[in-house]
C-alpha positions in Angstrom: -11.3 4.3 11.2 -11.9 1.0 10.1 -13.9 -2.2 11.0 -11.8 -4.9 9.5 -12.0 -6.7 6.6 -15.6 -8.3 6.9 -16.6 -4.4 7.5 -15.0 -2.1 5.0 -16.7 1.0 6.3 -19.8 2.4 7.7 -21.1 5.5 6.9 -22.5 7.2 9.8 -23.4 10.4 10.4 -25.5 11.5 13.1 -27.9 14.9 13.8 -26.1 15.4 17.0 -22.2 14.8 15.1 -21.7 17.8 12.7 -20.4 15.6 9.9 -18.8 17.4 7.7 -17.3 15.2 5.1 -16.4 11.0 4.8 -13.0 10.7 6.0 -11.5 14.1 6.7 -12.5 17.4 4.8 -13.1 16.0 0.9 -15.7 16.7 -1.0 -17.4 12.9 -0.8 -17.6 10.1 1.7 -15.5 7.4 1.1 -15.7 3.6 2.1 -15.0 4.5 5.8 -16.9 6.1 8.2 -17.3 9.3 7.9 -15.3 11.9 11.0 -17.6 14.7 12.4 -14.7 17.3 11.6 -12.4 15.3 9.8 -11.2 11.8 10.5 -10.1 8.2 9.1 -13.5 0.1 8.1 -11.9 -4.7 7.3 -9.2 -7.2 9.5 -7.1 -10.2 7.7 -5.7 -13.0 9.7 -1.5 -14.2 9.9 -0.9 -18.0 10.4 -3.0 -20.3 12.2 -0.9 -22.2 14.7 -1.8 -25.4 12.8 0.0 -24.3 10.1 3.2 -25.4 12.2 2.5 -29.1 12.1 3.4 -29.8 8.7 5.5 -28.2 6.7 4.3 -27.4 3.0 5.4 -28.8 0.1 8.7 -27.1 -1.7 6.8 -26.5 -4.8 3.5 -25.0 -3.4 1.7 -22.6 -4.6 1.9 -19.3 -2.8 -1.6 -17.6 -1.4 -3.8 -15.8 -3.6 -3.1 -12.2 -3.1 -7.0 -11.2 -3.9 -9.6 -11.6 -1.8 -12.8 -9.9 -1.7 -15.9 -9.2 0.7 -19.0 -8.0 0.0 -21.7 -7.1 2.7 -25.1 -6.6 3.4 -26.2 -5.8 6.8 -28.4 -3.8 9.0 -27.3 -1.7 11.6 -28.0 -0.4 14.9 -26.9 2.3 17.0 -27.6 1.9 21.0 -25.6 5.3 22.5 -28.8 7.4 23.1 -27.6 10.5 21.6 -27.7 8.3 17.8 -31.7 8.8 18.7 -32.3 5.4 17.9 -30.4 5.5 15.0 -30.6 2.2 12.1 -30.4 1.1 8.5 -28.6 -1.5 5.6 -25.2 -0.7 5.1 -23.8 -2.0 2.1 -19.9 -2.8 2.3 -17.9 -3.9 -0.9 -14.3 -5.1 -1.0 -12.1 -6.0 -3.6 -8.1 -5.8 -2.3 -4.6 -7.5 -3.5 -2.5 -7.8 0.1 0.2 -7.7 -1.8 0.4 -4.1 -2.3 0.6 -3.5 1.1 3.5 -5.0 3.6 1.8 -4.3 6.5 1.3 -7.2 9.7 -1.2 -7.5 12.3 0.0 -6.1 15.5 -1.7 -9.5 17.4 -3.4 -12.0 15.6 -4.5 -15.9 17.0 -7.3 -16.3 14.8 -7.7 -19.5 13.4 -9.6 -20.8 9.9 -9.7 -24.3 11.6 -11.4 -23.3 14.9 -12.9 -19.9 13.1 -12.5 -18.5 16.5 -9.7 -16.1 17.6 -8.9 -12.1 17.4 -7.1 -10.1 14.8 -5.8 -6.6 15.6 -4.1 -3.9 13.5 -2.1 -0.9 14.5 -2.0 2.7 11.8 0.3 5.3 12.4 -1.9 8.2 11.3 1.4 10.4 11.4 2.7 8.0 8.5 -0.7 7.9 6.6 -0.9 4.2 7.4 -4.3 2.8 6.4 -6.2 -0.8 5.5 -6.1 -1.6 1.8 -7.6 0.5 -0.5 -10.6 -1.4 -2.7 -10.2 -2.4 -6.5 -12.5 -1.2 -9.4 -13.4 -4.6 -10.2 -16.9 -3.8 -12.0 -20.5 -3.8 -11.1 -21.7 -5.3 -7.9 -25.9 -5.8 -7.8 -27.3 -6.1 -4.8 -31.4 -7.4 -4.7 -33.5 -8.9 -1.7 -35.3 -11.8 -2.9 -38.6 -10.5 -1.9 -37.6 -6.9 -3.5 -37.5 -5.2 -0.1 -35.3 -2.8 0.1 -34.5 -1.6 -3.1 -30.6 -1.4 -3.5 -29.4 0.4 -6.6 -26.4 -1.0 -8.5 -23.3 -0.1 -6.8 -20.7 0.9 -9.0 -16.8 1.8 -8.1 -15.9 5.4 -7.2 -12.4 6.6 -6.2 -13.7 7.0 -2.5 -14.8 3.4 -2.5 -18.1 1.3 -3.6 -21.2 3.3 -3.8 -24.8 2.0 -4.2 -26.3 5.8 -6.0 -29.6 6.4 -6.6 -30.7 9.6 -8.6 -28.2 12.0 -9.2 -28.4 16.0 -9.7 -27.5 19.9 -9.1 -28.2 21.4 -5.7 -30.9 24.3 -5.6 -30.0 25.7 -2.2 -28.8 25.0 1.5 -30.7 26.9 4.0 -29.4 26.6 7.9 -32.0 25.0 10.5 -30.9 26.5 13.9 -31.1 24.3 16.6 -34.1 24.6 19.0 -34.5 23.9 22.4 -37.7 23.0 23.1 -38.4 20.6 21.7 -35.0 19.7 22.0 -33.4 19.7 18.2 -30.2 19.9 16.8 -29.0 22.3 13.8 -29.9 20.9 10.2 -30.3 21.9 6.9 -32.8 22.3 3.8 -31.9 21.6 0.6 -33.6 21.6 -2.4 -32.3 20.4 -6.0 -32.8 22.0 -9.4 -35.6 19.8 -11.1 -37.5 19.4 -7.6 -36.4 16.0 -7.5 -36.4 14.9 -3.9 -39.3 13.2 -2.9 -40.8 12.1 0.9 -39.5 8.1 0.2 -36.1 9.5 0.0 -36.1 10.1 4.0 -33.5 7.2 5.6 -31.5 7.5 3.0 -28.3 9.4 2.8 -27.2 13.1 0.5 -23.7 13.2 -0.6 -23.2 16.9 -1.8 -19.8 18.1 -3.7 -18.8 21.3 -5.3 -20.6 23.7 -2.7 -18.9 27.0 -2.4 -18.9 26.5 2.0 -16.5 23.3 2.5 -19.2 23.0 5.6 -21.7 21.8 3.1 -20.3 18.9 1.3 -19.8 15.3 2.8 -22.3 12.5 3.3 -25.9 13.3 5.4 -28.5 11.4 6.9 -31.8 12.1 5.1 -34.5 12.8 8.6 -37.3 14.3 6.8 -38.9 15.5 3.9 -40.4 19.3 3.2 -43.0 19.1 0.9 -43.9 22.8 0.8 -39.9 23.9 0.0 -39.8 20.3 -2.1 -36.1 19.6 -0.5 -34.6 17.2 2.1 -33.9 18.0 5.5 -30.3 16.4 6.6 -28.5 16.2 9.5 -25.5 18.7 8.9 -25.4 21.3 11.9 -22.8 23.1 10.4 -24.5 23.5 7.4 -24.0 27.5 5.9 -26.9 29.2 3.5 -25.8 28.8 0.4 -28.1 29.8 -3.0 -27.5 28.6 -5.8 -30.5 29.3 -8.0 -32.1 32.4 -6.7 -34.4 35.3 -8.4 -31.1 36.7 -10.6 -30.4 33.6 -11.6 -27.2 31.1 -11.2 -24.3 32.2 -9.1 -22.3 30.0 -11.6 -21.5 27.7 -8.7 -22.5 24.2 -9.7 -22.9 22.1 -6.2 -24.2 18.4 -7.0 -26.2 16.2 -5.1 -26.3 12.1 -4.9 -28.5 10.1 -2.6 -26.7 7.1 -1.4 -28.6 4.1 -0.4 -27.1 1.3 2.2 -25.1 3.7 3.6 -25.8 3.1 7.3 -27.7 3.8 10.4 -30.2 6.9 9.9 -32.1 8.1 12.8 -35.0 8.6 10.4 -34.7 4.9 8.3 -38.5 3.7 7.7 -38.9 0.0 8.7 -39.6 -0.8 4.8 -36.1 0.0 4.3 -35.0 -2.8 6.7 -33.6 -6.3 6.8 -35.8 -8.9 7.6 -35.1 -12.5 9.3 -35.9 -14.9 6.1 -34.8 -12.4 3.7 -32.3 -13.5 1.4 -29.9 -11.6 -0.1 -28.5 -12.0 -3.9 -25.7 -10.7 -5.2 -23.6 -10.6 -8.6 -21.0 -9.1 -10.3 -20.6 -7.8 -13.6 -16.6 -7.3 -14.2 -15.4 -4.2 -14.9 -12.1 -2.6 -14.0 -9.4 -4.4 -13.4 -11.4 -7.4 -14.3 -9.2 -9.8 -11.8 -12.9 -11.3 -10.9 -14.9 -13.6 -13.3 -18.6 -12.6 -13.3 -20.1 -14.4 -10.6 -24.3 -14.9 -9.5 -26.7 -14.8 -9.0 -25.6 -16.1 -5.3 -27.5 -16.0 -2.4 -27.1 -15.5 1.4 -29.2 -15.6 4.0 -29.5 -12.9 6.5 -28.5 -14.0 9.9 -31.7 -13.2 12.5 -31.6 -9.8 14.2 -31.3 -9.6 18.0 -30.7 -7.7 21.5 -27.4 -8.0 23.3 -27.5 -9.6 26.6 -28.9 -7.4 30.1 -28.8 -8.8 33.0 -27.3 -8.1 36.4 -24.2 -10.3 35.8 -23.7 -9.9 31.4 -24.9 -5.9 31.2 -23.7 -6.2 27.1 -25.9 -3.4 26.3 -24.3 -1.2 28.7 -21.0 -2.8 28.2 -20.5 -2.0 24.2 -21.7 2.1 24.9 -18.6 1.9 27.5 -15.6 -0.3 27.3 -12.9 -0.7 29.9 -9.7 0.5 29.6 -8.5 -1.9 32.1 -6.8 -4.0 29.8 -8.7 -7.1 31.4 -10.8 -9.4 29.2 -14.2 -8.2 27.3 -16.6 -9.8 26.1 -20.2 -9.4 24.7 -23.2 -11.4 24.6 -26.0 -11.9 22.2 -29.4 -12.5 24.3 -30.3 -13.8 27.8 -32.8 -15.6 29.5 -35.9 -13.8 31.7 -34.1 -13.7 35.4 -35.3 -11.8 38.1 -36.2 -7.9 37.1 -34.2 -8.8 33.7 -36.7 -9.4 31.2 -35.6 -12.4 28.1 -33.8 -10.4 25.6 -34.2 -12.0 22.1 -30.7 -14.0 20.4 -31.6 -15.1 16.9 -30.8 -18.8 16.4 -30.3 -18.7 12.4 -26.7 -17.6 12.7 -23.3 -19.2 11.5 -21.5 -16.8 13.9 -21.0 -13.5 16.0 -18.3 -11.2 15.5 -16.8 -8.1 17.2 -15.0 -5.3 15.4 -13.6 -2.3 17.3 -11.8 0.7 16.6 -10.2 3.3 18.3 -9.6 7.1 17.9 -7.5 9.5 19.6 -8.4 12.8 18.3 -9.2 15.6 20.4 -12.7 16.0 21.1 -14.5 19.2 22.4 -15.8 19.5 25.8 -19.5 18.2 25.9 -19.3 16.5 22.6 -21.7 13.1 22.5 -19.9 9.7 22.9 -20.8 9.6 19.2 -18.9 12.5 18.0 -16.0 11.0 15.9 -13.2 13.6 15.7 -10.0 13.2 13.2 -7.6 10.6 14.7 -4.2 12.5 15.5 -1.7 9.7 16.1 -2.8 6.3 16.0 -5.9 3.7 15.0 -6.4 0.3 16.6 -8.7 -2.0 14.5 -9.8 -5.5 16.1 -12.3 -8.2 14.6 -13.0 -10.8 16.9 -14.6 -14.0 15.5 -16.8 -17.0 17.3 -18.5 -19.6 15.2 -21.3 -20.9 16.4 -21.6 -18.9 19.8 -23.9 -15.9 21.1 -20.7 -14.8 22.5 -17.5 -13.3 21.8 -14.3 -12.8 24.1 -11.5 -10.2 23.4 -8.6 -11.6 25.5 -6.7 -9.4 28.1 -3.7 -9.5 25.2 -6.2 -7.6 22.9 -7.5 -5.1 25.4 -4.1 -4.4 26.5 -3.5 -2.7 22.6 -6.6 -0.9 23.7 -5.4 0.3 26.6 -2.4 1.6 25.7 -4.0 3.1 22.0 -4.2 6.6 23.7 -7.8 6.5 22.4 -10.3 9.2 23.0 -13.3 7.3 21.2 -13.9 3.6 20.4 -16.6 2.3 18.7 -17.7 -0.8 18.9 -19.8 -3.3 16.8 -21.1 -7.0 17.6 -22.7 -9.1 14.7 -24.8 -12.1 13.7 -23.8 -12.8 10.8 -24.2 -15.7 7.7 -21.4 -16.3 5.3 -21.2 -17.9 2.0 -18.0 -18.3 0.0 -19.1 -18.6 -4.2 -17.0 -20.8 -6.7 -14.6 -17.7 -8.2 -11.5 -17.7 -9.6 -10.3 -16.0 -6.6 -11.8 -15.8 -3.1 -14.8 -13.7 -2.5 -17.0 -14.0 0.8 -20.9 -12.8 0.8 -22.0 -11.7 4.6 -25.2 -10.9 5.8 -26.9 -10.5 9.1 -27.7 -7.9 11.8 -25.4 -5.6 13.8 -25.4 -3.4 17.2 -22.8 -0.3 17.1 -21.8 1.3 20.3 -19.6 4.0 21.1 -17.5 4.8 24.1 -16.4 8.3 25.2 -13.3 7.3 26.6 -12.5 9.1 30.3 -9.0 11.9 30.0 -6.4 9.9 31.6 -6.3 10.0 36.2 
């Protein structure tokens, strides 16, 4: 689903998920996660109760309809299955609420306090989703010391992408899984012009246009061959497929695109990673709709990385890989002190906030599947964003959970941030995140 309107999307796809394409069975990811076999990330806010204490004036204006988000942060995955799973995923946002009619199923968040929860309900039956994004030009994305290298990231109809180099799939050759060592089912593929190259491992390969529909969608880049001079990706249901072979071309024309701040990658090099003084700069270069003015170069801190809380009272680590379905009160905590057998697990200070987003899913999943298997949601998403200034903590009350509860879901996945904010003179509102970000999933239990 989604993450809420800090989070338009992260693209994940892991070895042990079967990915087949971003967002059900297209050809190309789009700005949401991607669904192991199919499937359907950003959260508004509905008046603060201050807004009660005086009415406005007769004549004032009414709220700017357009509002955008961009963000840069890195991501971890903690559910063992994701093999320790990480990586910069760039989100980019551009929306007009006006084109959608659609209210927040609970919402007490407040911009005075900037502390509260905001939840949303889809009916999947109705094809009910957050906002779609708006082509509104050129986003660059830089790190002030160069490291990583982001590519522009230019619109797409699936959503913003950050591409790198671009070209015409060789072949796909299936990588059966083996048991000892234990390792899942993959895929080589090599391109036309031999372009792939060992520094392109951690990032992601969108192919399109391959004859087997099992082929296309987004994939984790986990190694490089240099004797085939392809990519290895995580696609286990990947199906041989030649396209350039000793008669010649098949006339099938599959392309390839490697995708860059896409999301956790089991195989991400630490060069590719966020650091704690980076600073992150971004501009845009209108384009589109051109409802933005050009804005930047603006900077934004990255907010320090960190380890949730584990300790024999605050078990956050545990906690965000399982949620209850009690409908009781949750909440997660960013670092602890050393106690007993509980070794000091590190919170960042440099931080404006913490944040939680969740989501829910109630596809079907089959037997065995790994908590991080992501099926196609059948009836209903739940989205939640959760926000705390100024707090290692974040509580989701007992109203929230109860919406969980009662969400039928079969997965939920979970994310707690540290994040830094910054909110650049535009003609309309535009927010710039940045900071560090744990991901857990939950394989809910079948009902007793």
């Amino acid at each position: 689903m989604r993450s809420t309107k800090l989070f338009p999307g992260l693209l994940f796809v892991l070895a042990t998920s079967g990915v087949a394409a971003c967002g059900g069975s297209t050809d190309k990811p789009d700005a949401r996660p991607p669904q192991p076999d199919g499937g359907v990330d950003a959260a508004p806010k509905v008046v603060d109760a201050a807004a009660f204490d005086a009415a406005p004036p007769v004549d004032a204006a009414p709220p700017d309809p357009l509002s955008a988000t961009i963000s840069v942060t890195e991501m971890k995955v903690l559910n063992p299955q994701a093999g320790g799973a990480k990586g910069v995923t760039v989100s980019i946002s551009f929306t007009d609420s006006s084109k959608s009619d659609k209210k927040p199923a609970y919402d007490d968040y407040s911009d005075a306090t900037l502390k509260g929860c905001t939840v949303y309900e889809y009916d999947v039956t109705k094809n009910e989703k957050p906002l779609d994004t708006l082509n509104e030009g050129d986003v660059t994305i830089t790190a002030k010391d160069s490291d990583p290298v982001i590519p522009p990231c230019k619109y797409t109809p699936a959503g913003y992408w950050c591409t790198g180099r671009v070209g015409t799939v060789a072949s796909i050759t299936a990588i059966p899984a083996n048991p000892d060592p234990p390792t899942p089912a993959m895929a080589l593929v090599t391109a036309k012009d031999h372009a792939f190259a060992a520094a392109d491992v951690g990032r992601y390969l969108v192919i399109a246009g391959a004859s087997n529909a099992a082929n296309n969608g987004a994939y984790p880049i986990v190694a490089y061959n240099d004797t085939a001079k392809g990519v290895v990706i995580a696609n286990s249901k990947a199906v041989a497929e030649v396209v350039t072979g000793p008669d010649g071309d098949t006339g099938i024309t599959p392309t390839w695109t490697l995708l860059v701040g896409a999301g956790p990658n089991p195989a991400t090099p630490e060069a590719y990673l966020l650091e704690d003084d980076d600073v992150v700069v971004v501009s845009l270069a209108p384009g589109g709709n051109k409802d933005w003015d050009a804005f930047g170069p603006e900077e934004v801190k990255v907010a320090d990385s960190f380890e949730l809380s584990k300790t024999g009272t605050d078990d956050s680590q545990a906690k965000i890989q399982a949620v209850p379905m009690d409908g009781k009160e949750f909440s997660l905590t960013c670092g602890n002190a050393a106690s007993g057998d509980y070794p000091a697990q590190p919170c960042g200070q440099d931080a404006l906030g913490s944040v939680i987003l969740m989501e829910t899913n109630d596809g079907d999943v089959p037997q065995g599947a790994p908590a991080t298997y992501w099926p196609q949601a059948k009836n209903k998403v739940v989205t939640v964003k959760c926000v705390q200034a100024l707090a290692p903590q974040v509580k989701v009350s007992d109203k929230v959970m109860e919406i969980i509860k009662n969400s039928g879901a079969t997965r939920i996945r979970t994310t707690f941030l540290r994040l830094h904010s910054k909110e650049p003179t535009s003609n309309h509102k535009i927010r710039l995140v940045s900071g560090h970000g744990t991901i857990g999933f939950t394989a809910v239990p079948p009902p007793q």
